[in-house]
C-alpha positions as CSV (number, residue, x, y, z in Angstrom):
1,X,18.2,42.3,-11.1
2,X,17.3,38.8,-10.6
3,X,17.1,39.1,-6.6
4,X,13.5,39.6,-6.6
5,X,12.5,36.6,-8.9
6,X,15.0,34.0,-6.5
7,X,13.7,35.4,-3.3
8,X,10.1,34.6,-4.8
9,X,11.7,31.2,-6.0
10,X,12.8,30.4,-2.2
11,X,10.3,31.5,-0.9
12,X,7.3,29.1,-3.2
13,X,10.4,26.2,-2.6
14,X,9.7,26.4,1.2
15,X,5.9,26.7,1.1
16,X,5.9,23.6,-1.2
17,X,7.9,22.3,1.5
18,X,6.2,22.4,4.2
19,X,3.4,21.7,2.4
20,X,4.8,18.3,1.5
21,X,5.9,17.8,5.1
22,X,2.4,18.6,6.6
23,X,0.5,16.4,4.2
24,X,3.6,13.1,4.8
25,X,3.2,13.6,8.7
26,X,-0.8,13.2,8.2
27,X,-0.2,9.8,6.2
28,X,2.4,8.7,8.5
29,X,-0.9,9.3,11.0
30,X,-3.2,7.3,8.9
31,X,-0.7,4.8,8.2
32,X,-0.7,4.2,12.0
33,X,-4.6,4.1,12.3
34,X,-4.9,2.0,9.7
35,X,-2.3,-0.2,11.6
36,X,-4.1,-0.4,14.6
37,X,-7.6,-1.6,12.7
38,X,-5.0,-4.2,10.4
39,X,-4.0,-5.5,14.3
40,X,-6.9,-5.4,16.4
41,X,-9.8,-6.0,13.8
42,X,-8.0,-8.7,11.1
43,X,-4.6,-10.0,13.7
44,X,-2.1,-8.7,11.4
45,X,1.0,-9.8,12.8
46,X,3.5,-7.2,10.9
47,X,3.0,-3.9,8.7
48,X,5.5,-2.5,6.8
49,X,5.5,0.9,5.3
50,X,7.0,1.4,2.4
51,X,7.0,3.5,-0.8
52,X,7.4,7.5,-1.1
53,X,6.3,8.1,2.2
54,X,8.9,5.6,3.5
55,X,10.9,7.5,1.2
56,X,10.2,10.5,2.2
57,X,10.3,10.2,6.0
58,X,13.8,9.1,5.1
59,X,14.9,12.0,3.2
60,X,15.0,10.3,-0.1
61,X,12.1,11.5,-1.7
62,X,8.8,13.2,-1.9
63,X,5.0,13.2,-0.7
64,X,3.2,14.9,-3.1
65,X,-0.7,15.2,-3.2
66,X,-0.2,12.7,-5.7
67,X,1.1,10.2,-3.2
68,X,-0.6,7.4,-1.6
69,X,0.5,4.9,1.3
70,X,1.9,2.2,0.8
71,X,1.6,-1.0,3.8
72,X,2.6,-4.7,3.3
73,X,1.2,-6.8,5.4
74,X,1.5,-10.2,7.1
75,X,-1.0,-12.4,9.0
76,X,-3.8,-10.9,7.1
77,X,-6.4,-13.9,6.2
78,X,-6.0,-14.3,2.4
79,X,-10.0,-14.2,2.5
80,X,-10.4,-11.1,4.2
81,X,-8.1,-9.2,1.8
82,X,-10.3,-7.3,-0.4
83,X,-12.8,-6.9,2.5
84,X,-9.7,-5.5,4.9
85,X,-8.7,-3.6,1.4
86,X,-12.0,-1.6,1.1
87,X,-12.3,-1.1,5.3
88,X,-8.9,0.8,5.0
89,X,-9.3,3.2,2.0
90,X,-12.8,4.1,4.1
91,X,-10.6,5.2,6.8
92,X,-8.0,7.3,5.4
93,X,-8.2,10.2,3.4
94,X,-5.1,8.7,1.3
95,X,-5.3,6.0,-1.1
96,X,-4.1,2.8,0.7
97,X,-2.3,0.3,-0.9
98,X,-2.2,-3.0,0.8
99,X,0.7,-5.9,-0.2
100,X,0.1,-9.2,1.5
101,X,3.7,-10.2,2.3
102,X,3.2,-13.7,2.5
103,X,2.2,-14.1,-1.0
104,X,3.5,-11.5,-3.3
105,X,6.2,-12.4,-5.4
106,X,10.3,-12.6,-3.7
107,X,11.6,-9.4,-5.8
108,X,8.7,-7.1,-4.1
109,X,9.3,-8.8,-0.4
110,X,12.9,-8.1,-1.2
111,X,12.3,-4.8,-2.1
112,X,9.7,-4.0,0.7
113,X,12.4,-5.6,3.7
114,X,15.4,-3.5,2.6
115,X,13.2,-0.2,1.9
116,X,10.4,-0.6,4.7
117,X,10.2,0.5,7.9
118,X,8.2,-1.5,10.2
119,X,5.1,0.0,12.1
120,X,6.1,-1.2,15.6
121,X,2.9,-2.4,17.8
122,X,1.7,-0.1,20.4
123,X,3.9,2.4,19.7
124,X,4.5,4.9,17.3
125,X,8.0,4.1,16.4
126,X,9.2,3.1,13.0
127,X,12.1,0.6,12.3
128,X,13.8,-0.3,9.3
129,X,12.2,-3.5,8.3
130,X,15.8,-5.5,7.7
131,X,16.6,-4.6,11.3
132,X,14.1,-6.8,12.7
């Protein structure tokens, strides 16, 4: 009796799914081209992501189309910030979110090293932050 209405159940679960999964691996892409302009363009030093998709890449959460990405930075000039800050939401189709690591308060650098993973320069690995 109820067969029909849990294999429609599955079957929406796994669409939403790979939904989710489609739209995190497009940040995580974004997230790395925004990297590169942070680098080459402003000499950011370090970027961190960090938040769901960080989350999410681990397993522990979700992307939703609600989502945004999350990057701390370091080496950023405090000047530049808002200009940097405007640049990068231009670029991605996600809402960026930009932390200057040098100057945000200890609880969210905390937070950021032991739930980040580091965007590695000129490659496209990520590490866990604390590992560096």
């Amino acid at each position: 009796m109820y067969e029909e209405y849990i294999r429609a159940w599955v079957e929406r679960k796994k669409k939403e799914e790979e939904k989710m999964k489609l739209m995190a691996q497009k940040a995580l892409e974004e997230a790395r081209k925004v990297t590169r302009v942070l680098r080459e363009k402003y000499g950011a030093k370090r970027v961190v992501l960090f938040g769901s998709l960080a989350k999410y890449l681990r397993g522990a959460g979700e992307f939703t189309e609600r989502s945004d990405i999350d990057l701390a930075v370091e080496g950023l000039p405090k000047e530049e910030y808002f200009r940097v800050l405007s640049e990068i939401n231009r670029l991605s189709e996600f809402e960026v979110d930009l932390i200057d690591l040098e100057g945000c308060p200890a609880f969210l650098r905390n937070l950021i090293e032991r739930e980040g993973m580091e965007i590695e320069e000129g490659t496209d690995s990520l590490t866990d932050s604390g590992d560096r």
